[in-house]
Short mmCIF file of the C-alpha atoms (twelve columns), coordinates in Angstrom:
data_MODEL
# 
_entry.id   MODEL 
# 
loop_
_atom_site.group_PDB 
_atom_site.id 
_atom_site.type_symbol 
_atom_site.label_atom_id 
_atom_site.label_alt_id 
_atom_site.label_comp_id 
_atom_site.label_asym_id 
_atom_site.label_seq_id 
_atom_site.Cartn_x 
_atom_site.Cartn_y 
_atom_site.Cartn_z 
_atom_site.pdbx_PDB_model_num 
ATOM 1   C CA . UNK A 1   34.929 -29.387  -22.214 1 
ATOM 2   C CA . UNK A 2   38.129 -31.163  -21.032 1 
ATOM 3   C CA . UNK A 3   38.391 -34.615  -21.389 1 
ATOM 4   C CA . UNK A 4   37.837 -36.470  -17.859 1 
ATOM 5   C CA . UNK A 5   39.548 -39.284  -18.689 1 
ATOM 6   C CA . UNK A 6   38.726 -40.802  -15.239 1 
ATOM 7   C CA . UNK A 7   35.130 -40.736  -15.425 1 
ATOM 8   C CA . UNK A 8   35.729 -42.185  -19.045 1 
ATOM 9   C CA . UNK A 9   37.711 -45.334  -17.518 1 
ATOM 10  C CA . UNK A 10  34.827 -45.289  -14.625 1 
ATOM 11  C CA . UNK A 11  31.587 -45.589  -17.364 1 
ATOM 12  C CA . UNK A 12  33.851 -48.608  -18.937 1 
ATOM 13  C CA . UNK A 13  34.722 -50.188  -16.208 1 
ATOM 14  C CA . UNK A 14  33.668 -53.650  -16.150 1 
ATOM 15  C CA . UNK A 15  33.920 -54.122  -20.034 1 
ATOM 16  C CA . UNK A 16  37.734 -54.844  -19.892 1 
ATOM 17  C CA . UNK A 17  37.875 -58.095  -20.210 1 
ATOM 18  C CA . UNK A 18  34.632 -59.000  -21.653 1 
ATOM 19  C CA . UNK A 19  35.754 -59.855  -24.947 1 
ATOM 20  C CA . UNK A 20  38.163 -62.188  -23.358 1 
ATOM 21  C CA . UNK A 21  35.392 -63.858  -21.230 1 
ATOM 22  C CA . UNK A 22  33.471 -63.804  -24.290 1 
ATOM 23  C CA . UNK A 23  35.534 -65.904  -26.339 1 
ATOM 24  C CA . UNK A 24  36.246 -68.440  -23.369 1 
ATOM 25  C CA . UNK A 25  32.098 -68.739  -23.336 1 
ATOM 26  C CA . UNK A 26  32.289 -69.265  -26.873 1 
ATOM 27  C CA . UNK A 27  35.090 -72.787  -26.431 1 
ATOM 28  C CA . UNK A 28  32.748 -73.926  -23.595 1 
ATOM 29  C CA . UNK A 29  29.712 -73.210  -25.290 1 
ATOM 30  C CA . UNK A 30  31.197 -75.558  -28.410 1 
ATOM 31  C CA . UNK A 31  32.650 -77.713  -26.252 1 
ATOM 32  C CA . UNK A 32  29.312 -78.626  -24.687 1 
ATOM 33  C CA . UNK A 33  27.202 -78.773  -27.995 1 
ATOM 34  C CA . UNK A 34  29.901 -81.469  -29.380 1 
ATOM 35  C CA . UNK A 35  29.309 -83.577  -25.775 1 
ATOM 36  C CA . UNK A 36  25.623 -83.135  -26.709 1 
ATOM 37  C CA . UNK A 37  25.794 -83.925  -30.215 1 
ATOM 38  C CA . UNK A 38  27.911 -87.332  -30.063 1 
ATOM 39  C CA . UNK A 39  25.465 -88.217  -26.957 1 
ATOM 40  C CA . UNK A 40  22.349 -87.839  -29.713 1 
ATOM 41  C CA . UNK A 41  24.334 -89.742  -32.456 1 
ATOM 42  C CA . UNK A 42  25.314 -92.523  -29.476 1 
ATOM 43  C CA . UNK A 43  21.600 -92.610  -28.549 1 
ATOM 44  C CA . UNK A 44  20.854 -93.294  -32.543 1 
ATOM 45  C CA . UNK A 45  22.927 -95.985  -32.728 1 
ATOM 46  C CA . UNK A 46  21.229 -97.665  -29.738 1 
ATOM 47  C CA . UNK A 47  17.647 -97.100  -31.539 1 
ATOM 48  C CA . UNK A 48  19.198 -98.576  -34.649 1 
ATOM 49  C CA . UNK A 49  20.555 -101.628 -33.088 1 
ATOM 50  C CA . UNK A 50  17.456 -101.991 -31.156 1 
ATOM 51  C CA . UNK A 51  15.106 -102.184 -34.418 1 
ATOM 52  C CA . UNK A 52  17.210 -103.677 -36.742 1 
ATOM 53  C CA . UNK A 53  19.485 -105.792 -34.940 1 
ATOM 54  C CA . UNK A 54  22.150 -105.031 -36.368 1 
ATOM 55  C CA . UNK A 55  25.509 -105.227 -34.437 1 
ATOM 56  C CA . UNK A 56  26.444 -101.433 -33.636 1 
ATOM 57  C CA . UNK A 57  29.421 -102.497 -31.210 1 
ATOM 58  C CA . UNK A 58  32.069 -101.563 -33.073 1 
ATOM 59  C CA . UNK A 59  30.189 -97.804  -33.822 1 
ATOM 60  C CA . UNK A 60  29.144 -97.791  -30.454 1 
ATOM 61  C CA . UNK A 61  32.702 -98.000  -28.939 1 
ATOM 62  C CA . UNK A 62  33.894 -94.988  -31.275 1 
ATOM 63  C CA . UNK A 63  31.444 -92.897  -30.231 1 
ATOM 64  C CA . UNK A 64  31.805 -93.473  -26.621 1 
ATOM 65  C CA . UNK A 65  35.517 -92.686  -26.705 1 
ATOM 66  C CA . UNK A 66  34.467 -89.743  -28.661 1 
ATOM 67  C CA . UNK A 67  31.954 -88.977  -26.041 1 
ATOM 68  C CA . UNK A 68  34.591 -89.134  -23.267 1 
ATOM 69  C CA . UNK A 69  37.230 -87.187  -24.932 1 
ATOM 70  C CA . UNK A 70  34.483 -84.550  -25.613 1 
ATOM 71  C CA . UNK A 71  33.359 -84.549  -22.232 1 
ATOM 72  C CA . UNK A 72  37.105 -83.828  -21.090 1 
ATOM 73  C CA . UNK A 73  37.174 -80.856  -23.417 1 
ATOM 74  C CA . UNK A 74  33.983 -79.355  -22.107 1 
ATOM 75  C CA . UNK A 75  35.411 -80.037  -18.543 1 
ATOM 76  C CA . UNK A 76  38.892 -77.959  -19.262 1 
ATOM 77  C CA . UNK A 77  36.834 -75.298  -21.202 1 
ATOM 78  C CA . UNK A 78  34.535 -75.201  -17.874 1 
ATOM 79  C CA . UNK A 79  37.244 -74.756  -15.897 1 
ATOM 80  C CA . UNK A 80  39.167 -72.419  -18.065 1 
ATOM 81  C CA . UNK A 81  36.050 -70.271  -18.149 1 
ATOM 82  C CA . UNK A 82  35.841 -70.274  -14.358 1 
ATOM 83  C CA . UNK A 83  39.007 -69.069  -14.192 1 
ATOM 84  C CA . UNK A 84  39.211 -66.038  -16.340 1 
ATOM 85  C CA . UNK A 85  36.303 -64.851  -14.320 1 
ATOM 86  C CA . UNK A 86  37.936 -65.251  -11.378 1 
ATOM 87  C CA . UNK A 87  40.913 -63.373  -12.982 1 
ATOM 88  C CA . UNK A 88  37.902 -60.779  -14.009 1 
ATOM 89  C CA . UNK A 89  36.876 -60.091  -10.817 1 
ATOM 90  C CA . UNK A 90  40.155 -59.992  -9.140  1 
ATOM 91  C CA . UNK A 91  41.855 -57.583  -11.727 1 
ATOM 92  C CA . UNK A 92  38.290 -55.594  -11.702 1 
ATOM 93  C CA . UNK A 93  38.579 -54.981  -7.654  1 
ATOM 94  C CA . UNK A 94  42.043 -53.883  -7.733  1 
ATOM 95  C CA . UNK A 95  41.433 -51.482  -10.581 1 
ATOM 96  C CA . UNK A 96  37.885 -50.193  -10.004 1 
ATOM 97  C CA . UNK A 97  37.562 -47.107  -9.729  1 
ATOM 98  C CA . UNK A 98  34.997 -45.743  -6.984  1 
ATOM 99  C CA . UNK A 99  32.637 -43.177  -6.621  1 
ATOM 100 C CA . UNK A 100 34.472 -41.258  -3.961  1 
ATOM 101 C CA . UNK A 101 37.851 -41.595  -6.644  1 
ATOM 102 C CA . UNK A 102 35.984 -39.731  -8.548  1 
ATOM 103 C CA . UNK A 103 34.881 -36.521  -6.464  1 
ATOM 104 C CA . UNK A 104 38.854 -36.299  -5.333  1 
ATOM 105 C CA . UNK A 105 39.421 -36.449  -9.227  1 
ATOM 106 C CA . UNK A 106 36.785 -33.720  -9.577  1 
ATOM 107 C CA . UNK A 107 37.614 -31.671  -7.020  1 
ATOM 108 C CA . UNK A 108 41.829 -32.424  -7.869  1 
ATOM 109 C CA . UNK A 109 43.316 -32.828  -10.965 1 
ATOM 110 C CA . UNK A 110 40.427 -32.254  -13.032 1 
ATOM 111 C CA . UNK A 111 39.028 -29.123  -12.187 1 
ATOM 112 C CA . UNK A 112 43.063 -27.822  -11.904 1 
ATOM 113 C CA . UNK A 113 43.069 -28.149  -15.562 1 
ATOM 114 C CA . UNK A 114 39.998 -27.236  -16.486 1 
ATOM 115 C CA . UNK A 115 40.455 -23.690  -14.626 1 
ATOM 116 C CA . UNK A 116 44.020 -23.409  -15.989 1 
ATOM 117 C CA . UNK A 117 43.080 -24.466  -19.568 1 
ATOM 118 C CA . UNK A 118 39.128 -22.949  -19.785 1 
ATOM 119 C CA . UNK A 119 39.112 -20.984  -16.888 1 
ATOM 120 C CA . UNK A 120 42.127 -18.743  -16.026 1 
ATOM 121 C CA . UNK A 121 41.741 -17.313  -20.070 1 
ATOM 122 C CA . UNK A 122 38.437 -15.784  -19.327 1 
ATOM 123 C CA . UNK A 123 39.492 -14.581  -15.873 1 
ATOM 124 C CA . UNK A 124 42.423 -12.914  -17.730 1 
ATOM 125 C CA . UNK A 125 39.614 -11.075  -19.994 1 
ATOM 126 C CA . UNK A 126 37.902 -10.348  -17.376 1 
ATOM 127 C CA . UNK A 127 41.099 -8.527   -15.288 1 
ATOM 128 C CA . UNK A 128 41.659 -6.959   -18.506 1 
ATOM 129 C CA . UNK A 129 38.275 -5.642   -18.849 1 
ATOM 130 C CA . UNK A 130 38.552 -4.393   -16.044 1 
ATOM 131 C CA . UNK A 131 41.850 -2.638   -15.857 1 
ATOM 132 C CA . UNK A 132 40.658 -0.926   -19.460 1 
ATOM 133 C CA . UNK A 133 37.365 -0.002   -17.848 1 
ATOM 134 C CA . UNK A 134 38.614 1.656    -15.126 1 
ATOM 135 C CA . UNK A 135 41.794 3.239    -17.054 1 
ATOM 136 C CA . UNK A 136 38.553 4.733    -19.251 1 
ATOM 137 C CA . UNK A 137 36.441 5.755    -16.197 1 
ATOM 138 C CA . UNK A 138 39.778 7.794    -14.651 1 
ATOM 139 C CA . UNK A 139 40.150 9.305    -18.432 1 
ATOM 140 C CA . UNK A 140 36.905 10.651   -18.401 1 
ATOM 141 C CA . UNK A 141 37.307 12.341   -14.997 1 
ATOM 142 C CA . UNK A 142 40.500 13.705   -16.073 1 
ATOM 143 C CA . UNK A 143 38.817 14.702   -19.498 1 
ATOM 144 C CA . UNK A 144 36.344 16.719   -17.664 1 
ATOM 145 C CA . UNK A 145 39.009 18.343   -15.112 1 
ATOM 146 C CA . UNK A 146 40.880 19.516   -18.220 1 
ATOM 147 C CA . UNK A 147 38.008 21.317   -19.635 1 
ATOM 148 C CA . UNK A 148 36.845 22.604   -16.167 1 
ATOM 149 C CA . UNK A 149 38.328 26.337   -15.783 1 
ATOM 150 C CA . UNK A 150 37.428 26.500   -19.842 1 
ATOM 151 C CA . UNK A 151 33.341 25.802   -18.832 1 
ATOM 152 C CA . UNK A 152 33.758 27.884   -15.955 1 
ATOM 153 C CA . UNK A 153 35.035 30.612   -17.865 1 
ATOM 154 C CA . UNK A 154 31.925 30.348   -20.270 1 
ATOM 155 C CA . UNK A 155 29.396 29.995   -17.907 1 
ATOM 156 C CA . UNK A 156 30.367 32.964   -16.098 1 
ATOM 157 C CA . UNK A 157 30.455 34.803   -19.455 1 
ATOM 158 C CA . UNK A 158 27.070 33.178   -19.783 1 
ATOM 159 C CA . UNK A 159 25.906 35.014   -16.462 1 
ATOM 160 C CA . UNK A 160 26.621 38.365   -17.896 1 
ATOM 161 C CA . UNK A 161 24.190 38.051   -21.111 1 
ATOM 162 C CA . UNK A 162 21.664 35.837   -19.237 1 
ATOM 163 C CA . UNK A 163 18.384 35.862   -20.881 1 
ATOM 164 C CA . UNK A 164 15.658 34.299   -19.147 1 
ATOM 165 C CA . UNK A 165 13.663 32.303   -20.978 1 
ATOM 166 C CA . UNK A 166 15.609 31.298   -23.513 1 
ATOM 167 C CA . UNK A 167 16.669 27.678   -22.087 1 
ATOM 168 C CA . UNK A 168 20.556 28.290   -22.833 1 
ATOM 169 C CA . UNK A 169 23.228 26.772   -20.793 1 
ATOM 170 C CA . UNK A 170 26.927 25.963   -20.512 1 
ATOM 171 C CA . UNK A 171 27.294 22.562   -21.524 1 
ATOM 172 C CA . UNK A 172 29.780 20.027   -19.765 1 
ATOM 173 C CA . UNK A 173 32.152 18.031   -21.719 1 
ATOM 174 C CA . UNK A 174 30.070 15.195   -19.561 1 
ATOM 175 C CA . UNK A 175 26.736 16.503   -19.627 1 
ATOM 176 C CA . UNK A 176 25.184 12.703   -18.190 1 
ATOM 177 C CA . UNK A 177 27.150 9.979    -16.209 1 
ATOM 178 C CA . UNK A 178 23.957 7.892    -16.937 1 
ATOM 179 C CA . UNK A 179 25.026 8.610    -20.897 1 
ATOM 180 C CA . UNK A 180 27.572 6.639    -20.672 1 
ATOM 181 C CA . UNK A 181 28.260 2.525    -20.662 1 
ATOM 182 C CA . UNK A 182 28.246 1.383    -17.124 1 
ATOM 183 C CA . UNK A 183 28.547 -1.835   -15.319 1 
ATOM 184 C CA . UNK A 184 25.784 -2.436   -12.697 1 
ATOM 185 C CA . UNK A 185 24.772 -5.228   -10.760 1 
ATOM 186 C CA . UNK A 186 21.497 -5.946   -12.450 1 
ATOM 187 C CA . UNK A 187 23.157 -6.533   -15.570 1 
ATOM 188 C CA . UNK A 188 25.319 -9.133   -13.745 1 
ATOM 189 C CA . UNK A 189 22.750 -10.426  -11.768 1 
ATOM 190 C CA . UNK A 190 20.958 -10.918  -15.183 1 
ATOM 191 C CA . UNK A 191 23.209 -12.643  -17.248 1 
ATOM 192 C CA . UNK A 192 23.939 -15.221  -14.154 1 
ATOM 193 C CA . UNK A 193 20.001 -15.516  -14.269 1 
ATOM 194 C CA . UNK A 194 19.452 -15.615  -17.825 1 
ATOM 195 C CA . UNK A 195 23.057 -16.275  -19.494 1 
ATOM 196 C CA . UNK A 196 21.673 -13.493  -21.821 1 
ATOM 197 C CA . UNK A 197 23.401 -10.144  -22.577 1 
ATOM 198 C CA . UNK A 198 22.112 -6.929   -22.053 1 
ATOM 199 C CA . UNK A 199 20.541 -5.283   -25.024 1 
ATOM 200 C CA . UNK A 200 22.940 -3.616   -27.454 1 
ATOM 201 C CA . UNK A 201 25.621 -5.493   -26.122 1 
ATOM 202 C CA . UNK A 202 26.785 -7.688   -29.033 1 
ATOM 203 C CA . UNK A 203 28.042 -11.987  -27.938 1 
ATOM 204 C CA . UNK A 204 31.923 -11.398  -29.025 1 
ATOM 205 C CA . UNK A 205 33.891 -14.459  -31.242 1 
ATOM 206 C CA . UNK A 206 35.902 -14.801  -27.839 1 
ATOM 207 C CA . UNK A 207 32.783 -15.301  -25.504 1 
ATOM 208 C CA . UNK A 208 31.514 -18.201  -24.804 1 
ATOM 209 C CA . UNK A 209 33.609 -21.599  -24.739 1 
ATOM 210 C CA . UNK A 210 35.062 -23.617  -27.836 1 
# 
């Protein structure tokens, strides 16, 4: 088959710019577990103070300022991510490709090259069948013309010593046109049906597509 490189771009539309969304999840995703993680260790100092007393002022502070830094990050990475998604969409809506872009694309450029590339070939075998078939139908009319006076001579040679009885004829050159290898509509009709060959007809290295 020909590459539809269309419907290839349709099936993956969407995945673009998921690996770039992806990795933007992946900052805020971090960025939020660090907020979350200096929250627990602020909340540990307060239990510490609490049962031992202890001044945790100083360790307090730090961890607060880390706290709000952290928070900042998580807020930029929040917003970055927002962002790209929005970029997503908007890229995604002005690219996408539709259903009805497809059927022109079907009906257009693809199917152009897949009958000039797959098609038009076995059409050409086919003309040429043809044109050899019918070349070899004329021959054998002609074939037979040629030998006509020559079997009418005999047969009326034939008349004279008649012997009833006996069986004996004048043979044509063609003696049956059912003898011979025809092309008939139930054959046709058959392989359409079937996409089988008619016995004794042999599937050529040619037939059938790469």
């Amino acid at each position: 088959m020909v590459k539809w490189e269309l419907k290839q771009r349709y099936d993956e539309q969407g995945t673009k710019f998921k690996a770039v969304i992806g990795r933007y999840a992946e900052l805020l995703t971090r960025a939020q577990a660090k907020v979350s993680g200096l929250q627990a260790e602020y909340e540990a100092l307060m239990q510490r103070e609490f049962q031992s007393g202890a001044d945790m002022s100083v360790e307090k502070a730090i961890t607060r300022s880390m706290i709000v830094e952290a928070q900042k990050e998580a807020e930029v990475a929040a917003l970055e991510y927002t962002k790209v998604q929005d970029y997503a969409r908007e890229a995604g809506a002005a690219e996408r490709i539709t259903i009805r872009d497809l059927v022109i694309n079907w009906n257009g450029p693809y199917m152009t090259e897949v009958r000039t590339k797959e098609l038009q070939p076995i059409v050409d075998r086919m003309r040429a069948a043809r044109d050899a078939y019918y070349n070899a139908v004329l021959d054998m009319y002609e074939l037979d013309e040629r030998y006509h006076a020559a079997h009418y001579e005999v047969q009326q040679l034939e008349y004279q010593d008649r012997r009833p009885g006996d069986g004996i004829s004048v043979h044509k050159v063609i003696q049956s046109m059912a003898s011979l290898p025809q092309v008939n509509n139930e054959d046709l009709m058959d392989i359409g049906k079937y996409r089988k060959l008619p016995a004794g007809v042999d599937r050529t290295k040619n037939g059938g597509a790469a």
